[in-house]
PAKE-313800 format. One record per residue (C-alpha): residue number from 1; residue in one letter; x, y, z. Coordinates in nm, 2 decimals. Layout:
<recs>
NUM; a; X; Y; Z
...
</recs>
This chain:
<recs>
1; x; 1.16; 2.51; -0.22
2; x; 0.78; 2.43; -0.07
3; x; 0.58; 2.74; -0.14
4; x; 0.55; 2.92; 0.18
5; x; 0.24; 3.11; 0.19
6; x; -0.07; 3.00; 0.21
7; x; -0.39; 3.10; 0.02
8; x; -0.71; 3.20; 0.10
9; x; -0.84; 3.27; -0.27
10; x; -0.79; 2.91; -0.39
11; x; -0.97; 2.63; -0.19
12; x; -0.96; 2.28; -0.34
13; x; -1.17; 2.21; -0.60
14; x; -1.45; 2.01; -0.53
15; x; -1.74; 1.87; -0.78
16; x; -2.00; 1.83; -0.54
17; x; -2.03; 1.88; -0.11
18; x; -1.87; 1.61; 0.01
19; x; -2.11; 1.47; 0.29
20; x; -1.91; 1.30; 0.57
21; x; -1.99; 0.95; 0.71
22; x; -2.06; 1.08; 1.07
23; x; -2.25; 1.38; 1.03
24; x; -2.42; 1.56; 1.32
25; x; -2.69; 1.32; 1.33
26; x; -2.50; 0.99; 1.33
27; x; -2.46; 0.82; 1.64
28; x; -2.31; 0.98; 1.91
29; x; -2.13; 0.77; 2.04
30; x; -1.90; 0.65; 1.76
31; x; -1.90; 0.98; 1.66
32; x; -1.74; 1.09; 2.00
33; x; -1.50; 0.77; 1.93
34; x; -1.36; 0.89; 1.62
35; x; -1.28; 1.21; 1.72
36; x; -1.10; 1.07; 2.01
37; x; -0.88; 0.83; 1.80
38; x; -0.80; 1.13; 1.54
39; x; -0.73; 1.37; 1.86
40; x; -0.53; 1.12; 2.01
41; x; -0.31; 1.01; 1.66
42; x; -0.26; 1.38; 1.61
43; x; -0.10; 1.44; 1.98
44; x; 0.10; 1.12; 1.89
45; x; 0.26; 1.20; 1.55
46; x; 0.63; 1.29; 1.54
47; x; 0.70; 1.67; 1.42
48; x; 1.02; 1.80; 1.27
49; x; 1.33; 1.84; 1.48
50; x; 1.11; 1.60; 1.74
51; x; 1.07; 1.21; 1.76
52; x; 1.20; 0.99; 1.51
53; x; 1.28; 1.07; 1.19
54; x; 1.10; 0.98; 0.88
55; x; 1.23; 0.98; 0.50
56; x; 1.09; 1.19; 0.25
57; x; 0.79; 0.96; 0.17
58; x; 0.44; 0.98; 0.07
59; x; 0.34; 0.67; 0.22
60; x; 0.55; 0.64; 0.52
61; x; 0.73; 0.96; 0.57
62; x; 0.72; 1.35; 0.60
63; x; 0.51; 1.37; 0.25
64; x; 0.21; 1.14; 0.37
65; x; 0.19; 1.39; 0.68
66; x; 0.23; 1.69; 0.55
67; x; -0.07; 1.55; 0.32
68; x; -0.29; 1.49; 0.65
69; x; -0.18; 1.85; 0.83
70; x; -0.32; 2.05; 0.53
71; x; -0.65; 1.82; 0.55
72; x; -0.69; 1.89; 0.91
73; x; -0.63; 2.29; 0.81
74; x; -0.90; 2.31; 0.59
75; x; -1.11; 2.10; 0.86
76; x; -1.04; 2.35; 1.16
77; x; -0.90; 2.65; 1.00
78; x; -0.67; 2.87; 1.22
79; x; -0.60; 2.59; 1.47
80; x; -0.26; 2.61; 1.32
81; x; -0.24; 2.27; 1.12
82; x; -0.11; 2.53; 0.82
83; x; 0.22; 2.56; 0.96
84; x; 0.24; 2.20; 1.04
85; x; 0.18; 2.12; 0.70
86; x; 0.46; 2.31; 0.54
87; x; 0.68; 2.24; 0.83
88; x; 0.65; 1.84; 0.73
89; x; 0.70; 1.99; 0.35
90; x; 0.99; 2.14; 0.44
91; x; 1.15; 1.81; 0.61
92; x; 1.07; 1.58; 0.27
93; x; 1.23; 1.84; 0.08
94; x; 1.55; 1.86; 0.26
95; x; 1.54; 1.48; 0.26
96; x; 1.56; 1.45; -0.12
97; x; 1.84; 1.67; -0.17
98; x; 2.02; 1.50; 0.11
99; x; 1.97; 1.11; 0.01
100; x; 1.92; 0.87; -0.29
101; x; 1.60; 0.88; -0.31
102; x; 1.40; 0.59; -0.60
103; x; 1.18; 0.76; -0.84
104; x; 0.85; 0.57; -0.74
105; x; 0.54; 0.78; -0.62
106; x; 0.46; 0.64; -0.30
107; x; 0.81; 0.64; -0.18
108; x; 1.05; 0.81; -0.41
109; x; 1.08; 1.16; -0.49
110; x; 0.79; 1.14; -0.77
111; x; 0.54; 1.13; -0.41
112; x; 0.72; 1.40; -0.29
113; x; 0.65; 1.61; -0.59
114; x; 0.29; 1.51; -0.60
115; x; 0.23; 1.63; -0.27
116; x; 0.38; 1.97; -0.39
117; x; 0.17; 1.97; -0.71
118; x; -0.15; 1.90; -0.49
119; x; -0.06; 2.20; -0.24
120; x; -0.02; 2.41; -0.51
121; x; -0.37; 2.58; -0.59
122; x; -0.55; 2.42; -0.30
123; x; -0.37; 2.51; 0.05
124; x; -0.07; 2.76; -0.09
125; x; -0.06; 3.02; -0.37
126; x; 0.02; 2.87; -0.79
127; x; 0.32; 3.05; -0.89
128; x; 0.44; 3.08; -1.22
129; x; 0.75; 2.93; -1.13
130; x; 0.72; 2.59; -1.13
131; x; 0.89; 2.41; -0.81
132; x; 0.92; 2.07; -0.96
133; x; 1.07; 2.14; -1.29
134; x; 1.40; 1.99; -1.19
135; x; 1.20; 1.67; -1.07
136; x; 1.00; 1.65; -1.41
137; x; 1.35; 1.68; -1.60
138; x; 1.43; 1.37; -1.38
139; x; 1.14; 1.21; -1.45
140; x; 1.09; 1.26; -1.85
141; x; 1.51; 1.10; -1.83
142; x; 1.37; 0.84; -1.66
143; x; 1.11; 0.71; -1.82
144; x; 1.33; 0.73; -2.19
145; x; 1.41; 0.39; -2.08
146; x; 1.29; 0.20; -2.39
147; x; 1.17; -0.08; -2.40
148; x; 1.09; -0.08; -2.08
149; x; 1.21; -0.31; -1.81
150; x; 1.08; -0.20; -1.45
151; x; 0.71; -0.19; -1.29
152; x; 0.45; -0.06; -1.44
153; x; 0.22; -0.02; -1.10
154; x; 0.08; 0.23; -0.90
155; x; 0.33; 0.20; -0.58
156; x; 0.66; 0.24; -0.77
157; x; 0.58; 0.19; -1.15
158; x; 0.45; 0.38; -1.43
159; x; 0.11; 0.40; -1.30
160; x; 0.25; 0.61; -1.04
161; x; 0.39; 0.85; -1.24
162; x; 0.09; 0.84; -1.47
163; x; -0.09; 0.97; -1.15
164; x; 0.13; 1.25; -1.07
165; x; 0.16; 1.36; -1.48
166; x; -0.23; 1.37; -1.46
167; x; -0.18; 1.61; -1.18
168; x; 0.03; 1.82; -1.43
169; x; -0.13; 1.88; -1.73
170; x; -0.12; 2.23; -1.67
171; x; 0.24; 2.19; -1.74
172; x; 0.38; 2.16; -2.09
173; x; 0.66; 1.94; -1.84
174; x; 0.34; 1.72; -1.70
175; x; 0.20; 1.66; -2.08
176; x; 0.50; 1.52; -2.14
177; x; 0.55; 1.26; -1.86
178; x; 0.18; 1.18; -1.96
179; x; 0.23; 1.09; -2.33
180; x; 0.63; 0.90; -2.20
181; x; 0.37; 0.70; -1.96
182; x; 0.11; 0.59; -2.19
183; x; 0.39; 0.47; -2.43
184; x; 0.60; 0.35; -2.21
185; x; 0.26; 0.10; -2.11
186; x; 0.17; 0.05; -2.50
187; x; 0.54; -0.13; -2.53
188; x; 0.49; -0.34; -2.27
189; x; 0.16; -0.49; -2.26
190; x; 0.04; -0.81; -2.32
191; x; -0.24; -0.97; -2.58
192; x; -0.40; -1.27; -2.38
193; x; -0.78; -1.35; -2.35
194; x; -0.93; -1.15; -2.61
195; x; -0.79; -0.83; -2.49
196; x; -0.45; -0.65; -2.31
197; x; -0.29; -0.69; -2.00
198; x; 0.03; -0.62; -1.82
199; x; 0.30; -0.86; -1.71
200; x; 0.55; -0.85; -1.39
201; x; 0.85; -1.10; -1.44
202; x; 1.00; -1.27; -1.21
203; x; 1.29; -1.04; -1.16
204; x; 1.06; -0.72; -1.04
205; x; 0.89; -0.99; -0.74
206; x; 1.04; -0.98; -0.37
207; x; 1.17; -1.32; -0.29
208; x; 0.83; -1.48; -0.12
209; x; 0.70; -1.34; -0.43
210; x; 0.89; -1.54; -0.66
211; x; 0.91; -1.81; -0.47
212; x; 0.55; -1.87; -0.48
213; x; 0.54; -1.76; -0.86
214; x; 0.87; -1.89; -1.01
215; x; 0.75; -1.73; -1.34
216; x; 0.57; -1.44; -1.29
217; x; 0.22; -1.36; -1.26
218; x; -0.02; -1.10; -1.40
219; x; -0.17; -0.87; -1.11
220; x; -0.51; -0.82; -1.03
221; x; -0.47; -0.62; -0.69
222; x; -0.52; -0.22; -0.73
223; x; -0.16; -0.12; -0.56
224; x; 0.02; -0.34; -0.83
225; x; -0.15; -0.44; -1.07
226; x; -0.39; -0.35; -1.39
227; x; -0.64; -0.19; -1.24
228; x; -0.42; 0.14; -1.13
229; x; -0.33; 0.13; -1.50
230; x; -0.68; 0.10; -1.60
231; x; -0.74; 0.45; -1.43
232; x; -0.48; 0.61; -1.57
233; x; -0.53; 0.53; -1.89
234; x; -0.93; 0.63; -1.86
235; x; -0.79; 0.96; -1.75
236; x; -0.49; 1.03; -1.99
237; x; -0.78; 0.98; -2.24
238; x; -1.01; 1.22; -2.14
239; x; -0.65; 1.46; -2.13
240; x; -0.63; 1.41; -2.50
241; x; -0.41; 1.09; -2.53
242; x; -0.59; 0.90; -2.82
243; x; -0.38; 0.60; -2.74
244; x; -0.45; 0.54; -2.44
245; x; -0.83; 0.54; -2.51
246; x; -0.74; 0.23; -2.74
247; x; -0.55; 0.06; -2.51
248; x; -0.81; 0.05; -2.24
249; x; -1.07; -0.08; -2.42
250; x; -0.86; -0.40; -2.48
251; x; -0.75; -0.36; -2.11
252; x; -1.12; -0.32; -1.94
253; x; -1.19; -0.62; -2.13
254; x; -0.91; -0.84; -2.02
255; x; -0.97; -0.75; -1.69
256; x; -1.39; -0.84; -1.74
257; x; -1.26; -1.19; -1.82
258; x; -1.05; -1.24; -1.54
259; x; -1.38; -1.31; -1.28
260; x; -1.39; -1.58; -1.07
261; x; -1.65; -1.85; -1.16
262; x; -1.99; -1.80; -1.05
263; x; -2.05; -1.89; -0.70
264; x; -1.67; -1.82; -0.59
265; x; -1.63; -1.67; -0.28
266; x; -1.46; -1.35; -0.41
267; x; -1.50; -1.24; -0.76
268; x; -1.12; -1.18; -0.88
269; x; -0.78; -1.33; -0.72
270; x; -0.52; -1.15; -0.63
271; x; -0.28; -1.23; -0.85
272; x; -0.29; -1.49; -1.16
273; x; 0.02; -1.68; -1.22
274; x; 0.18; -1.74; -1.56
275; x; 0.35; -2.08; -1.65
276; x; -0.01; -2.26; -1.70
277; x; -0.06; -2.31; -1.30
278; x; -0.43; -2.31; -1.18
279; x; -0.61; -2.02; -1.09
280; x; -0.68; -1.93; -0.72
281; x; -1.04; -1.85; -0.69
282; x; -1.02; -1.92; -0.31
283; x; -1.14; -1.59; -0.14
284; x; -0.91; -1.26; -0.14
285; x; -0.93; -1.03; 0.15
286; x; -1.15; -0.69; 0.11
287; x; -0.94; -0.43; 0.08
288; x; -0.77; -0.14; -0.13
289; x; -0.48; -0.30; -0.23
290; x; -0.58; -0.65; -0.34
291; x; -0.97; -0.78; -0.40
292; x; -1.28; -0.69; -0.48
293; x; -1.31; -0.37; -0.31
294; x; -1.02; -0.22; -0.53
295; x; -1.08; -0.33; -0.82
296; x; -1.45; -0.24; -0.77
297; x; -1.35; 0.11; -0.70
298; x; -1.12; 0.16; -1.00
299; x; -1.35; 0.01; -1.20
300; x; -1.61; 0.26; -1.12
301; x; -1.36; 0.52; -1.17
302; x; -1.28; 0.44; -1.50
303; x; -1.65; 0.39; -1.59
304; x; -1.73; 0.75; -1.53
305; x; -1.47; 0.89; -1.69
306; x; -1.48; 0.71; -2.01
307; x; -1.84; 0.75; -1.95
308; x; -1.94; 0.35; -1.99
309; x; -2.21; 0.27; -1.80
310; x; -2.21; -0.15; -1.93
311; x; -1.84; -0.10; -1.71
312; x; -2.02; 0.06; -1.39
313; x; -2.24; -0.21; -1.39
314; x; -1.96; -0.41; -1.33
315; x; -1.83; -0.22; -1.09
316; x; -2.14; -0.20; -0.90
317; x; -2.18; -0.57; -0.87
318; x; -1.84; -0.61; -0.74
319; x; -1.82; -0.37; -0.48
320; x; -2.21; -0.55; -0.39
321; x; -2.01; -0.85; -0.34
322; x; -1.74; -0.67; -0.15
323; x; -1.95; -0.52; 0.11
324; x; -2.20; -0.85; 0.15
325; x; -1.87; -0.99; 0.35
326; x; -1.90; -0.92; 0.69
327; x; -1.59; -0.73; 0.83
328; x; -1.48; -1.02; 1.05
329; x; -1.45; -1.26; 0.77
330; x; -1.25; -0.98; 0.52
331; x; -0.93; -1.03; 0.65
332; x; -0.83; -0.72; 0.83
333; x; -0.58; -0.74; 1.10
334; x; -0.51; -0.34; 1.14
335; x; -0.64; -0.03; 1.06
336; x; -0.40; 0.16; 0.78
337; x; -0.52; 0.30; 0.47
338; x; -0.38; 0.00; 0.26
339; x; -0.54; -0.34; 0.41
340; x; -0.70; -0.21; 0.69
341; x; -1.03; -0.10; 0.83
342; x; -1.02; 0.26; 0.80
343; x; -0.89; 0.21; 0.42
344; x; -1.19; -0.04; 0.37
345; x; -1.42; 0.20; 0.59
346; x; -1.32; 0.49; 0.32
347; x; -1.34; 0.32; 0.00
348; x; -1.70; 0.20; 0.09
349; x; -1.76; 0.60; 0.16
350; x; -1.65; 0.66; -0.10
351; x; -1.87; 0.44; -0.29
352; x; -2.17; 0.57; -0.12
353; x; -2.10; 0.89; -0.21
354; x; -2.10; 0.82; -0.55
355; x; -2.39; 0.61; -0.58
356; x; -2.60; 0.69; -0.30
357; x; -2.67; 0.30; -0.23
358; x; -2.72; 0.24; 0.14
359; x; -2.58; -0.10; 0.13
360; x; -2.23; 0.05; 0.07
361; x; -2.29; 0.37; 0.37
362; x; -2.37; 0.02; 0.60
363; x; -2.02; -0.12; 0.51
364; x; -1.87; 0.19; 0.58
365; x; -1.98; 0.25; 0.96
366; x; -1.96; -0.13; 0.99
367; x; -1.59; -0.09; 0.93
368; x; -1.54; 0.23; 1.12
369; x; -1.68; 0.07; 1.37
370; x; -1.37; -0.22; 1.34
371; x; -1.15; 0.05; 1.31
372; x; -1.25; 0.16; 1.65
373; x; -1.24; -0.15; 1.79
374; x; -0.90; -0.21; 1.69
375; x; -0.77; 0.11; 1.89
376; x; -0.58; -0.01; 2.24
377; x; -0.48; 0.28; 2.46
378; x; -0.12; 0.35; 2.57
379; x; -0.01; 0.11; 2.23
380; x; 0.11; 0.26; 1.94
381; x; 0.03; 0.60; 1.78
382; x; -0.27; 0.72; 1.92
383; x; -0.39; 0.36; 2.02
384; x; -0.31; 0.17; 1.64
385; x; -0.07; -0.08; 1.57
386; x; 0.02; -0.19; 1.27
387; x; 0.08; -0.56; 1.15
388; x; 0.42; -0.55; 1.00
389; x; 0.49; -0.92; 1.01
390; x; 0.91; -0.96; 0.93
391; x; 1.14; -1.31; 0.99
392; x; 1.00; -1.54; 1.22
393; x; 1.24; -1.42; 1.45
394; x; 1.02; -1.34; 1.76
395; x; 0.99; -1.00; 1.70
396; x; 0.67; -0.84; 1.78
397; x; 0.47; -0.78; 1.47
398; x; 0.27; -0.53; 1.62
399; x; 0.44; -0.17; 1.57
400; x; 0.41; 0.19; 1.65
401; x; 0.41; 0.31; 1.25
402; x; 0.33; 0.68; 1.19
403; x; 0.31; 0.68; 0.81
404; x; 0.02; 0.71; 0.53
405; x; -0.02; 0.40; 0.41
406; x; 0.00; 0.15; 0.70
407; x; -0.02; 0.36; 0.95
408; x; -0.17; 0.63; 1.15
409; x; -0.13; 0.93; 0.95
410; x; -0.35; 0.76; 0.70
411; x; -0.59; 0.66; 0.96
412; x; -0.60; 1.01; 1.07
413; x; -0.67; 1.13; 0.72
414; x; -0.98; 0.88; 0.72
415; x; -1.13; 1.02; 1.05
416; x; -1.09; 1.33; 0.92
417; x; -1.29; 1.27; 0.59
418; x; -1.55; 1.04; 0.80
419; x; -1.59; 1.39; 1.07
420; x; -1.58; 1.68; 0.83
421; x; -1.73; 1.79; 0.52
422; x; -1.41; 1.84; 0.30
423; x; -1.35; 1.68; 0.00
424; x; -1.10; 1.39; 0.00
425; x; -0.89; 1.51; -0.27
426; x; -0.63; 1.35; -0.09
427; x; -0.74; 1.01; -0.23
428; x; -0.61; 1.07; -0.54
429; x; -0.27; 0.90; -0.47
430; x; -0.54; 0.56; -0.40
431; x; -0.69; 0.66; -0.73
432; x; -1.03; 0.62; -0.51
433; x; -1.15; 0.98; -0.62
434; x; -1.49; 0.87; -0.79
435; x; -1.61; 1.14; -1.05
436; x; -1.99; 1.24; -1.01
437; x; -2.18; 1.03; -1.26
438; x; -2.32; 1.23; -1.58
439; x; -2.70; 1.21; -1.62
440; x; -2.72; 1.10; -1.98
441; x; -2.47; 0.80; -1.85
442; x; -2.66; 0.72; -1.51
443; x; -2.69; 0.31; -1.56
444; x; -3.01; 0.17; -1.51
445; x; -3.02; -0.17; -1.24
446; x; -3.06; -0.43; -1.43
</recs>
């Protein structure tokens, strides 16, 4: 059951004040824009028992909301976004035990459970009683499966669940998924290059997929690929998994080696294909899920928490590269959390935040401002569309699409972080949450 009362002892914890894109000094105007766009998203969104139905998800259904409701109560405390929260709870609960529901964290039951883990503490009261034990139990069965044969990612793979164990090492339940993760990831990976990587057959690829890559391919994009294991290896190491400090050291470096020549328009691919076919260094997009942008942020991420600065230099020069394309060349079509503006517009917060480097704060109102742009009034959910391209049937690619990572509930979650000075803790699921840097490993530009 979704704890039902809410504390006021036990804020978020946050590392630092989190100091929003538009404060009260940035320009009006797109300041008065944004607010707009989140008001109008928020009178938009379906509630419980009203509008259509979602699943249980995190990044398309009653978890991802429920996410952005707490958000907006810690923004405007007692406007009543409390009770909105656990109302959207409440419905992704009595989803699971009402459907078959995949294990994956972004939209199985292991996204669910997150969401419930990062209530817990921060918007409701901990309780000794643990709500998710039965889900862990599922989850430790689960991931017994040896050797292992399905994804290893972030979206439905071991990655994922590394990211919710991580949230659960307060648990002798969440230490446990932890340590199944990181050896569940040491069986499967790769040697190639002069370091370790991870592989996805052709079995695990949607058709296009496979068509396109008959063999395979090793993944370079964030939402798939090695980077989301990169992070949670970085992290599970500073938890007290020796092994998976070793295995991101040959990781990190495999990764290094997969840059686009010099002079290339992006600096990785998306995805490299196995089988001894050439390498696409034609330009990715700029976004979360696949490019530079992603991989830049992760990167980062696992700098500062294995405390390498040689690896946030990196970092550093890819997200450079990321943010020196202009936002009408980086391939955005929409405005979600995953490939869109507000995603891009974000991350590039984010990165600001953590460095202070006004090249990346630029990038981030630039694409705010496309994110804007983007809204038409009377389409959609509160104005956004997303791009959900299907057969070439002549349906309208355009829809109305309510949930966290495409949609408008993630958009909403970026408005609020871009309006109000709380902490993005929500971010976590994107693995975007940059740690402060340490003094004694501040790097130096070269």
């Amino acid at each position: 059951m979704p704890p039902s009362t809410r504390s006021e002892t036990a804020p978020a914890p946050q590392t630092e004040a989190w100091r929003p894109l538009l404060t009260e000094a940035a320009d009006g105007t797109l300041r008065r824009n944004a607010t707009g766009a989140l008001e109008a998203i928020l009178a938009d969104l379906p509630s419980p028992g009203s509008g259509p139905d979602l699943d249980a998800s995190l990044a398309g259904g009653w978890a991802g909301l429920a996410l952005l409701f707490a958000y907006l109560d810690r923004a405007r405390p007692e406007a009543g976004w409390s009770a909105k929260a656990q109302e959207a709870l409440a419905a992704a609960i009595s989803h699971l035990g009402s459907q078959v529901v995949p294990p994956g964290l972004y939209s199985g039951f292991a996204g669910v459970a997150w969401t419930m883990a990062h209530f817990e503490g921060r918007f409701v009261e901990a309780s000794e009683e643990d709500p998710n034990q039965d889900i862990d139990e599922a989850l430790l069965g689960y991931l017994d499966q040896s050797p292992w044969s399905s994804d290893y990612d972030l979206i439905s793979g071991l990655a994922g669940f590394g990211v919710y164990a991580l949230d659960r090492t307060d648990r002798a339940t969440g230490r446990e998924l932890l340590g199944k993760v990181v050896a569940r990831l040491d069986e499967t990976k790769v040697q190639m290059d002069g370091g370790l990587t991870w592989f996805t057959p052709p079995h695990l690829l949607p058709p296009w997929q496979r068509e396109l890559n008959p063999e395979g391919y090793y993944n370079l994009g964030l939402a798939h690929g090695v980077p989301a294991v990169l992070v949670v290896l970085a992290r599970a190491a500073a938890a007290g998994q020796t092994r998976a400090g070793d295995l991101l050291e040959g990781a990190v470096a495999w990764l290094l080696a997969q840059r686009n020549p010099h002079g290339s328009p992006s600096c990785y691919a998306t995805v490299l294909p196995a089988g001894g076919q050439p390498r696409n260094a034609g330009p990715s997009r700029v976004a979360w899920c696949y490019g530079d942008l992603g991989v830049a942020v992760a990167l980062l991420v696992v700098a500062r928490e294995a405390g390498r600065p040689d690896w946030e230099l990196h970092a550093l020069h890819i997200a450079r590269t990321a943010a020196a394309i202009p936002p009408a060349r980086a391939g955005v079509r929409d405005g979600g959390l995953c490939h869109g503006a507000a995603g891009n517009a974000h991350l590039f917060s984010r990165l600001h935040q953590a460095t202070s480097e006004p090249v990346f704060q630029e990038a981030a109102l630039a694409y705010l401002e496309q994110l804007l742009a983007l809204r038409r009034e009377g389409r959609g959910i509160g104005g956004f569309e997303a791009w959900m391209p299907g057969p070439e049937d002549g349906t309208d690619p355009w829809q109305a699409v309510p949930g966290l990572l495409e949609g408008a509930a993630g958009i909403g979650l970026a408005l609020v972080s871009a309006l109000h000075p709380v902490a993005p803790d929500w971010d976590r699921f994107l693995l975007a949450d940059i740690p402060p840097v340490q003094p004694a490993v501040r790097p130096h530009r070269p």
